[in-house]
C-alpha positions as a Markdown table, in Angstrom:
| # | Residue | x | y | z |
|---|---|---|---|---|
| 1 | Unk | -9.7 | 5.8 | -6.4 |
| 2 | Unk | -10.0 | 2.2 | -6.8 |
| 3 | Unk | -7.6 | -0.8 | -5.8 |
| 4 | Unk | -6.8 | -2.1 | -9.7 |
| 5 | Unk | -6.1 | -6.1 | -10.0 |
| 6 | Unk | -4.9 | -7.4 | -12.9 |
| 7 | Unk | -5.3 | -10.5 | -14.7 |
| 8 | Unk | -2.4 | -12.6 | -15.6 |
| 9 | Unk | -3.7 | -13.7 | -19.0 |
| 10 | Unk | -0.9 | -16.4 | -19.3 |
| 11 | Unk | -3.0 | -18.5 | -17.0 |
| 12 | Unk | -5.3 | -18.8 | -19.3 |
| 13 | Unk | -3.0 | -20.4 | -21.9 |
| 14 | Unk | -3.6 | -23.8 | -20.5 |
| 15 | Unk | -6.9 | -25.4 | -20.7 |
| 16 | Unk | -8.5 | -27.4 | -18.0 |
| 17 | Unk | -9.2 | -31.5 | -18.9 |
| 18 | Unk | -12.9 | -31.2 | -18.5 |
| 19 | Unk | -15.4 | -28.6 | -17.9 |
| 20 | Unk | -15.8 | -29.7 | -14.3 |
| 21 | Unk | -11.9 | -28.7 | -13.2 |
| 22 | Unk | -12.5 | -25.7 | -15.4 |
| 23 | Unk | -15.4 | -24.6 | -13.3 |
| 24 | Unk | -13.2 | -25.5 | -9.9 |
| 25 | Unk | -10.3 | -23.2 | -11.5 |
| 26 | Unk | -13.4 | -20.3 | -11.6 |
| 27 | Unk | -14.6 | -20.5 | -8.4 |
| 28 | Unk | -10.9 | -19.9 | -7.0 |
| 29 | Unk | -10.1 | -17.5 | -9.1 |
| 30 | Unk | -13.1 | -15.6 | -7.6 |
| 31 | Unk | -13.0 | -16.7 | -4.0 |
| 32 | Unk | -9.4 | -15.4 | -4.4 |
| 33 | Unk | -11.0 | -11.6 | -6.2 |
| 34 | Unk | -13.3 | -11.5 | -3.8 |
| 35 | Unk | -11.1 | -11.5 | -0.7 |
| 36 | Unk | -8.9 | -8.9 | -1.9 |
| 37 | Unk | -10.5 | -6.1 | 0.4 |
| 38 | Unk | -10.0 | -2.6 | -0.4 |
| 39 | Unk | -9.7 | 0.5 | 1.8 |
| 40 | Unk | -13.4 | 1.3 | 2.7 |
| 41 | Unk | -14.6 | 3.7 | 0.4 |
| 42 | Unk | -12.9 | 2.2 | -2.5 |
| 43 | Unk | -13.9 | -0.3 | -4.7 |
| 44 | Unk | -12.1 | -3.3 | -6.9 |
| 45 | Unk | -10.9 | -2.5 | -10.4 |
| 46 | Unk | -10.5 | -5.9 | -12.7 |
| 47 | Unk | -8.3 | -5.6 | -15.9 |
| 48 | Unk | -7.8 | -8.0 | -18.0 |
| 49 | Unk | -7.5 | -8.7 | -21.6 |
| 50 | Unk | -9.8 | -7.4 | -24.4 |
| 51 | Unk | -10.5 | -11.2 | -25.4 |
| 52 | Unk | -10.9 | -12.4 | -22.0 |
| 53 | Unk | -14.5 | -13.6 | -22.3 |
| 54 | Unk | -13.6 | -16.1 | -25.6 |
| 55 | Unk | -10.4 | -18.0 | -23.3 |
| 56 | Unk | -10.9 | -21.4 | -23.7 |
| 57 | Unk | -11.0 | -23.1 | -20.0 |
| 58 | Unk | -11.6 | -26.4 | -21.4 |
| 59 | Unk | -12.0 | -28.0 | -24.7 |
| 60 | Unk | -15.0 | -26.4 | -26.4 |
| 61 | Unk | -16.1 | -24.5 | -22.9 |
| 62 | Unk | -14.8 | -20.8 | -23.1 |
| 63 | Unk | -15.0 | -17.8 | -20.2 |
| 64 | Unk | -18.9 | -16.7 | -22.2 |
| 65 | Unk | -20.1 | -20.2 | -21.2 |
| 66 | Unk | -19.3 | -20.2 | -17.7 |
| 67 | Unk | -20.9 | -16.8 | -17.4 |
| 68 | Unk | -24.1 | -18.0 | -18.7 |
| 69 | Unk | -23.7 | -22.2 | -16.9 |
| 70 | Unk | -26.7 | -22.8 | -14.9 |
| 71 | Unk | -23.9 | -25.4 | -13.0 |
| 72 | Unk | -21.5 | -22.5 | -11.7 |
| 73 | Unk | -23.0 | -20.7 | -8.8 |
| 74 | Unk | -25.0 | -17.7 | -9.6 |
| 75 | Unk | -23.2 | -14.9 | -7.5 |
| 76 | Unk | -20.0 | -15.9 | -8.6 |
| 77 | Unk | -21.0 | -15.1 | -12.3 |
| 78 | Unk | -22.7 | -12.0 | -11.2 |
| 79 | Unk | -19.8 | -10.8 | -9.1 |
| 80 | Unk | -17.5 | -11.7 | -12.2 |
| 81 | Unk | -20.2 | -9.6 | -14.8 |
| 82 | Unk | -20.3 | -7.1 | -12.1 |
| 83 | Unk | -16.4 | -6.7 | -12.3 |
| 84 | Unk | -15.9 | -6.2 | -15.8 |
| 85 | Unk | -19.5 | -4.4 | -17.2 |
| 86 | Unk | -18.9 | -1.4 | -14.3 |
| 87 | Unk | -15.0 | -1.6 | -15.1 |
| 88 | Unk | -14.3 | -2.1 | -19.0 |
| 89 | Unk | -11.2 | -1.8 | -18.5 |
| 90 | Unk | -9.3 | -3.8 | -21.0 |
| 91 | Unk | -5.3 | -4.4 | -20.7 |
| 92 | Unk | -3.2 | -1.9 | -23.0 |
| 93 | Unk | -0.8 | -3.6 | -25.4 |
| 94 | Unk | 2.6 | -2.8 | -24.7 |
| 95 | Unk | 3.3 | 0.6 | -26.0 |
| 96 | Unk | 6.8 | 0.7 | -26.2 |
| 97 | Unk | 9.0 | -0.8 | -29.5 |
| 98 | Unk | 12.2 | -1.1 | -27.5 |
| 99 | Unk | 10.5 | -2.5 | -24.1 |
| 100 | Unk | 10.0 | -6.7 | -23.8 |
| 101 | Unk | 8.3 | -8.0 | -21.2 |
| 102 | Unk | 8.1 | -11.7 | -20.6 |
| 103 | Unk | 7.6 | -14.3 | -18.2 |
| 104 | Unk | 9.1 | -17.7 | -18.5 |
| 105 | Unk | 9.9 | -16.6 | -22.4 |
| 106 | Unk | 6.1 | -15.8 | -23.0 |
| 107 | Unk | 5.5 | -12.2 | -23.4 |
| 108 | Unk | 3.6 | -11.1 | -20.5 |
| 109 | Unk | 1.2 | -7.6 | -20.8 |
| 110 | Unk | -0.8 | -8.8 | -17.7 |
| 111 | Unk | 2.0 | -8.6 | -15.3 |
| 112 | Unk | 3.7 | -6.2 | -17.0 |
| 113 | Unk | 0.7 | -3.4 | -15.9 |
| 114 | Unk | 0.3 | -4.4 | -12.6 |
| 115 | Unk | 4.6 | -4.1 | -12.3 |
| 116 | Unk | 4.5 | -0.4 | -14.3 |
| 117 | Unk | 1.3 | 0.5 | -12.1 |
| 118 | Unk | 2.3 | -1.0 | -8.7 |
| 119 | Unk | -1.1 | -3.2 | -8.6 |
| 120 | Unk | -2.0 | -6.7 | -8.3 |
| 121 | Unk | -1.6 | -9.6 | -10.5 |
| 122 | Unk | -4.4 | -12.4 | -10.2 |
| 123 | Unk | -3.9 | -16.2 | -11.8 |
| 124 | Unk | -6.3 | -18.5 | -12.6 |
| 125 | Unk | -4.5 | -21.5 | -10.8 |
| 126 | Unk | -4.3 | -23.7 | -13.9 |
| 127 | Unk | -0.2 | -24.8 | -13.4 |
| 128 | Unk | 2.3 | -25.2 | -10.1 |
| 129 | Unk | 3.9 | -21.8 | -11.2 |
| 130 | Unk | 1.1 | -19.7 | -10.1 |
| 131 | Unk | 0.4 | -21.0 | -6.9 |
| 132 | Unk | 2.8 | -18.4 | -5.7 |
| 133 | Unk | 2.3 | -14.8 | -3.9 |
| 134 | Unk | 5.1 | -13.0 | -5.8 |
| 135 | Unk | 6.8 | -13.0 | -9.8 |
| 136 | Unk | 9.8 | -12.3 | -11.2 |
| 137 | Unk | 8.9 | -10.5 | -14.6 |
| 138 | Unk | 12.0 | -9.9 | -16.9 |
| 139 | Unk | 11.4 | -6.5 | -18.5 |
| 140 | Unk | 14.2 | -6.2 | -21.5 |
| 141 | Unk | 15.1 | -2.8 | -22.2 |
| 142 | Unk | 16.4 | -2.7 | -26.1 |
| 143 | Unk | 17.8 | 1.1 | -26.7 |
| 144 | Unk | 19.6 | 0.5 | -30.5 |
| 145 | Unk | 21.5 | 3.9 | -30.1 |
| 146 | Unk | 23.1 | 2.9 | -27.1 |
| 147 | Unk | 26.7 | 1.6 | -27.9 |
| 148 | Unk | 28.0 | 0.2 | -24.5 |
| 149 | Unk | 24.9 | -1.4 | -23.5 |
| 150 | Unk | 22.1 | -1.4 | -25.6 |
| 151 | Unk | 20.7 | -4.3 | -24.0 |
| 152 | Unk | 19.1 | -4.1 | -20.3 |
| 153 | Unk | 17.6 | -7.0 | -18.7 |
| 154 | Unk | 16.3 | -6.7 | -15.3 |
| 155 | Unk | 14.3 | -9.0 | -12.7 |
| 156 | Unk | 11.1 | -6.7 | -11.6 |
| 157 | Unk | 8.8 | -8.1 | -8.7 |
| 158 | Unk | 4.8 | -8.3 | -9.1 |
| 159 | Unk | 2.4 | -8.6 | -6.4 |
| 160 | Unk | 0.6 | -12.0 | -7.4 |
| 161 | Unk | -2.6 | -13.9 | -5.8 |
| 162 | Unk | -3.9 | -17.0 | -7.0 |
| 163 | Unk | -5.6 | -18.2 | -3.8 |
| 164 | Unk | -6.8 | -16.6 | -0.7 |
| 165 | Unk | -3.8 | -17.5 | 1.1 |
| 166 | Unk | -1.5 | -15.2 | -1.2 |
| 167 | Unk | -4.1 | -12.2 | -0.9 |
| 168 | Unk | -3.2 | -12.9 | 2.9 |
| 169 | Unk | 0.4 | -12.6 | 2.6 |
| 170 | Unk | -0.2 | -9.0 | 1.0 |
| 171 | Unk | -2.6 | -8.0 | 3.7 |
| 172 | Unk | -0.4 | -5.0 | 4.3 |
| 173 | Unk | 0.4 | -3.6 | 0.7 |
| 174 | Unk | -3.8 | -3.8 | 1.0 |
| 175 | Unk | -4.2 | -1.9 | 3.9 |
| 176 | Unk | -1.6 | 0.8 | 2.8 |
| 177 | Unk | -2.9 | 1.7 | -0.2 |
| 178 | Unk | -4.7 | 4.9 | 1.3 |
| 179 | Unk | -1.3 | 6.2 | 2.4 |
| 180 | Unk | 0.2 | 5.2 | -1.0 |
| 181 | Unk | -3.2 | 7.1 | -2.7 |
| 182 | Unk | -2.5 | 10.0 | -0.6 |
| 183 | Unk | 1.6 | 9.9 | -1.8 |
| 184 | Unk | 0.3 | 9.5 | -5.1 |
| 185 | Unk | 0.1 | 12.2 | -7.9 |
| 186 | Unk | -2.9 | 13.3 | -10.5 |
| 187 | Unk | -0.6 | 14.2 | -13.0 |
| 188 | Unk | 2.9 | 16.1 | -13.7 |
| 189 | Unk | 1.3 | 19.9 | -12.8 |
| 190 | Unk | 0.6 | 17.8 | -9.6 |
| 191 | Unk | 4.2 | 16.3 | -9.1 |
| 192 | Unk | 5.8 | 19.9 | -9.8 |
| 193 | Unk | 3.8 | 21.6 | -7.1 |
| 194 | Unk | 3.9 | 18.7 | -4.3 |
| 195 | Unk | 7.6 | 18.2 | -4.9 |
| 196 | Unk | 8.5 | 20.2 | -2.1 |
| 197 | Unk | 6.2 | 17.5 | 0.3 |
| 198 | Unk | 6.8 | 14.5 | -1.7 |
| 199 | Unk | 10.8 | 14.6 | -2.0 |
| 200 | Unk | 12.2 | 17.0 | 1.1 |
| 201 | Unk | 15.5 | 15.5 | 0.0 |
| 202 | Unk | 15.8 | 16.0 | -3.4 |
| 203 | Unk | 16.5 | 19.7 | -5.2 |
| 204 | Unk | 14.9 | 20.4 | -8.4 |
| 205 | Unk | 16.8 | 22.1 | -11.5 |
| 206 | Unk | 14.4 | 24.8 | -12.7 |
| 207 | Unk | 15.2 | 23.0 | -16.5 |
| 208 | Unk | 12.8 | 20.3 | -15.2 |
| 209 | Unk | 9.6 | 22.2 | -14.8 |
| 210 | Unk | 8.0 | 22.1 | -17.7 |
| 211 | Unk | 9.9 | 18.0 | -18.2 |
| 212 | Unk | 7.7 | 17.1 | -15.4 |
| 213 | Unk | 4.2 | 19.6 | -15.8 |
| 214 | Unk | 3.9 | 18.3 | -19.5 |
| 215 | Unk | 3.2 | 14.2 | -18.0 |
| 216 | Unk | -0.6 | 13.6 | -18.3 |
| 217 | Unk | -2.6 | 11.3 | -16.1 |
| 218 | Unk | -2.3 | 7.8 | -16.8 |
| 219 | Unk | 0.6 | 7.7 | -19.0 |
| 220 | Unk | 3.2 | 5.2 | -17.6 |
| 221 | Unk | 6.0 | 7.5 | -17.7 |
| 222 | Unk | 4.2 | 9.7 | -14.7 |
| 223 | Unk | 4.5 | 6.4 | -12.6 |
| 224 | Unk | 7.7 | 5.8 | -13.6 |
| 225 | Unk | 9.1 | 9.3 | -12.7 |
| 226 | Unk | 7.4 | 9.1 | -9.0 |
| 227 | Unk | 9.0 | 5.8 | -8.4 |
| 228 | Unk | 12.5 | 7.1 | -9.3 |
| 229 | Unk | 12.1 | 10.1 | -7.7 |
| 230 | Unk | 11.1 | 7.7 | -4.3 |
| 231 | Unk | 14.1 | 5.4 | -5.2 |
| 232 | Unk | 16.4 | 8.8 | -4.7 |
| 233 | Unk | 14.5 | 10.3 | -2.0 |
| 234 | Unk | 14.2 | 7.4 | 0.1 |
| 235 | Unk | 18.2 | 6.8 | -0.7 |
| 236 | Unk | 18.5 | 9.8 | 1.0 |
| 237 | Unk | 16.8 | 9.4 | 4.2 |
| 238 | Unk | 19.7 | 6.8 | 5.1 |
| 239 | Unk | 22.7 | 8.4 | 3.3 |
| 240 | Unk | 23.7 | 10.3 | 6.3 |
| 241 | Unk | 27.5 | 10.3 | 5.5 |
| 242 | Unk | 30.2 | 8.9 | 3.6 |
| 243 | Unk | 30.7 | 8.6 | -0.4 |
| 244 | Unk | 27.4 | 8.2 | -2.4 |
| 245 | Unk | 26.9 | 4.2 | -3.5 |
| 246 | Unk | 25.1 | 3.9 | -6.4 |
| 247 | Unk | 25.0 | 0.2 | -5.7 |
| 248 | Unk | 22.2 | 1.2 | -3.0 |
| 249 | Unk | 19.6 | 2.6 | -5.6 |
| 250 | Unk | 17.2 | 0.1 | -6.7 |
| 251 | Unk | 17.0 | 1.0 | -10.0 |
| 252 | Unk | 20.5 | 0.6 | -12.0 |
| 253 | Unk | 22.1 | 4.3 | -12.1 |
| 254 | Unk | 25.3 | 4.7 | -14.2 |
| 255 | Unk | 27.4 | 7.8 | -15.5 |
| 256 | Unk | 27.3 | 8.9 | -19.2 |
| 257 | Unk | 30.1 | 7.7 | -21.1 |
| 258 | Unk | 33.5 | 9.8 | -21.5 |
| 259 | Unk | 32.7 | 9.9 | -25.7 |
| 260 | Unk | 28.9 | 11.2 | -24.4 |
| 261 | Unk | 30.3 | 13.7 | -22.4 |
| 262 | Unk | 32.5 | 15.3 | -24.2 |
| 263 | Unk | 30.2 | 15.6 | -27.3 |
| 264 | Unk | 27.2 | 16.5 | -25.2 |
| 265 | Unk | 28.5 | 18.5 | -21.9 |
| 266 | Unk | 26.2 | 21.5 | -22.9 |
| 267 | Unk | 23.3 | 19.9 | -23.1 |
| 268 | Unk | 24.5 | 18.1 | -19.7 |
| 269 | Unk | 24.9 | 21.0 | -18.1 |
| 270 | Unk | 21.6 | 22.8 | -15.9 |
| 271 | Unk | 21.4 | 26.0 | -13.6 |
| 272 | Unk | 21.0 | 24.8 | -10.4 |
| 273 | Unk | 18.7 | 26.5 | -7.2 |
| 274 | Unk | 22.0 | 27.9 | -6.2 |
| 275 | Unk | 22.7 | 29.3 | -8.9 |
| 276 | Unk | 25.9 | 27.0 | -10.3 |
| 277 | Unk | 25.9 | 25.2 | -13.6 |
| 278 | Unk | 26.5 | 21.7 | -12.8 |
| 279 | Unk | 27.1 | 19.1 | -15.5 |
| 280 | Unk | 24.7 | 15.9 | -14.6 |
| 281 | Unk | 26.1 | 12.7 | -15.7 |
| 282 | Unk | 24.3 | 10.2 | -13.1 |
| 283 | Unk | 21.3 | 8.9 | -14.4 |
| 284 | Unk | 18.4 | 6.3 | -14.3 |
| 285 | Unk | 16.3 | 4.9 | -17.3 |
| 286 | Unk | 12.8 | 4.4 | -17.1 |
| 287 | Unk | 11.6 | 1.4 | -17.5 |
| 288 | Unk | 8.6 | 0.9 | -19.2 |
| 289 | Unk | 9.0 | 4.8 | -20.8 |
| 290 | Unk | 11.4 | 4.5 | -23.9 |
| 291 | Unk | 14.5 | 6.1 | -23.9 |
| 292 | Unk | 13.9 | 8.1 | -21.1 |
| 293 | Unk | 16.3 | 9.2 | -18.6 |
| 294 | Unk | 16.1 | 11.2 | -15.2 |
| 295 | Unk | 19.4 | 13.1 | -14.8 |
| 296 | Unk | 20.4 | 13.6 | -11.3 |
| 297 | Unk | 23.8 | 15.0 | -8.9 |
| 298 | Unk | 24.8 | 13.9 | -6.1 |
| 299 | Unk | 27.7 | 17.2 | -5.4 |
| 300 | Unk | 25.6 | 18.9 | -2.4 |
| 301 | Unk | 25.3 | 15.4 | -0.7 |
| 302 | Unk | 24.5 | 13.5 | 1.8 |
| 303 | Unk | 21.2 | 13.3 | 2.1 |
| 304 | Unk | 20.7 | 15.8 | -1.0 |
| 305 | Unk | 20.4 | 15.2 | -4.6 |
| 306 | Unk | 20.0 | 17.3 | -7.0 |
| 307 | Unk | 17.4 | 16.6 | -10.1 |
| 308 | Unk | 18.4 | 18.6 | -13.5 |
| 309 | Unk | 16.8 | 16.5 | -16.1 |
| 310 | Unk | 13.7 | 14.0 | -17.0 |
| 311 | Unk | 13.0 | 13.2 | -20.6 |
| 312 | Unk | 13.9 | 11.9 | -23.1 |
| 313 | Unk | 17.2 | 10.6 | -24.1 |
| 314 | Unk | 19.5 | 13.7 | -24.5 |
| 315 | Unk | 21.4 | 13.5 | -28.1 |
């Protein structure tokens, strides 16, 4: 497993005045790559953008020239060609019609990735706003079926570096991400059978089996099942008495509408390990996955919650 950065590819929207700040903006941009130290053993994973190489850093001096400038030092274009001809790993368009991610009111699939895969953005540092260690991406969530809010906006944070400085400040989110790479999970058949390990607190509805076993590795929505379930399962570990607060959840969890309910209680209602059918109204949305939804209780609490659904939007 590799430690994936991502480029920010909005930084590259402005140009440098003159060739010679463009080749300063390089250089940190690489000085700040190369301290990002993995785990040993692992090795650095560079995304970016399919057109990367054709940017424009100056007027008439593009990303392919600075590879190939006798001026720029010659490791620092060798680490960079090293980076992207052993990774080829361009950035995905956003998949998802009724998912907008932007920054600032530009639409932003750079920082998007790293927020949906937990990794870290990189700027080139050619404005203010990205000599920063953290961004707030707004991810709009636009679900035309829903009547009561079919329009979701939320604040998501992304790991950012632009200098060495910020790679400092994240010096621990570094050095965990063994532990997080041992948490993680190759694909849904994975999640089903480490549940037990993974999530002591939460209890899973038989009904969500096959939900979870059919996720594939590398889709988004794997990613954005394990972070849910962690949202409820660390929830959990201080929910010790009293009421349950939904408030407390990072994600935003809400109850299905009365009109929902009473049109859809069957397909609400699961078997659950004990045996009782339960009707689950509590649930999250995945951001970043469509119109799904994860479908949880909260009746056997504290410090238990029950899972009975993940997938899509139940009509």
């Amino acid at each position: 497993m590799d430690l994936e950065i991502v480029l920010n590819e909005l930084s590259l929207h402005t140009c440098a005045s003159d060739i010679t700040t463009a080749r300063q903006l390089m250089t940190e941009l690489i000085n700040t790559i190369f301290s990002i130290k993995p785990p040993s053993g692992m090795k650095r994973k560079l995304r970016t953008k399919s057109d990367f190489n054709y940017s424009e850093l100056a007027p008439d001096y593009r990303v392919v020239q600075w590879r190939n400038d006798p001026d720029v030092d010659l490791e620092a274009r060798r680490f960079l060609k090293t980076l992207q001809d052993k990774n080829d790993l361009p950035l995905p368009d956003i998949p998802d019609p009724g998912i907008e991610a932007s920054y600032q009111g530009q639409q932003a699939i750079g920082l998007y990735y790293a927020f949906v895969f937990n990794s870290l953005a990189v700027s080139l540092k050619s404005e203010p706003l990205w000599d920063c260690s953290s961004l707030k991406l707004q991810v709009t969530t636009v679900d035309e079926e829903e009547q009561e809010e079919p329009l979701i906006i939320r604040y998501e944070n992304v790991l950012h570096a632009s200098c060495s400085n910020h790679v400092q400040q994240h010096h621990d989110w570094i050095d965990g991400f063994q532990e997080r790479i041992r948490q993680g999970v190759s694909d849904g058949l994975d999640l089903w059978n480490r549940r037990g390990e993974l999530f002591p607190s939460l209890l899973f509805c038989e009904s969500v089996s096959k939900q979870i076993q059919s996720l594939y590795t590398g889709t988004p929505m794997l990613r954005q099942v394990v972070n849910k379930l962690f949202e409820l399962e660390n929830y959990c570990k201080t929910w010790t008495d009293g009421a349950f607060d939904l408030d407390l959840i990072p994600s935003k969890a809400t109850p299905e509408s009365d009109s929902r309910l009473q049109k859809l209680k069957p397909k609400l209602t699961f078997k659950c390990p004990d045996d009782v059918h339960r009707i689950f109204s509590l649930h999250l949305r995945m951001t970043g996955a469509g119109a799904w939804r994860l479908h949880f209780s909260e009746e056997l609490g504290p410090a238990k919650i029950l899972i009975g659904y993940i997938g899509p939007k139940i009509q």
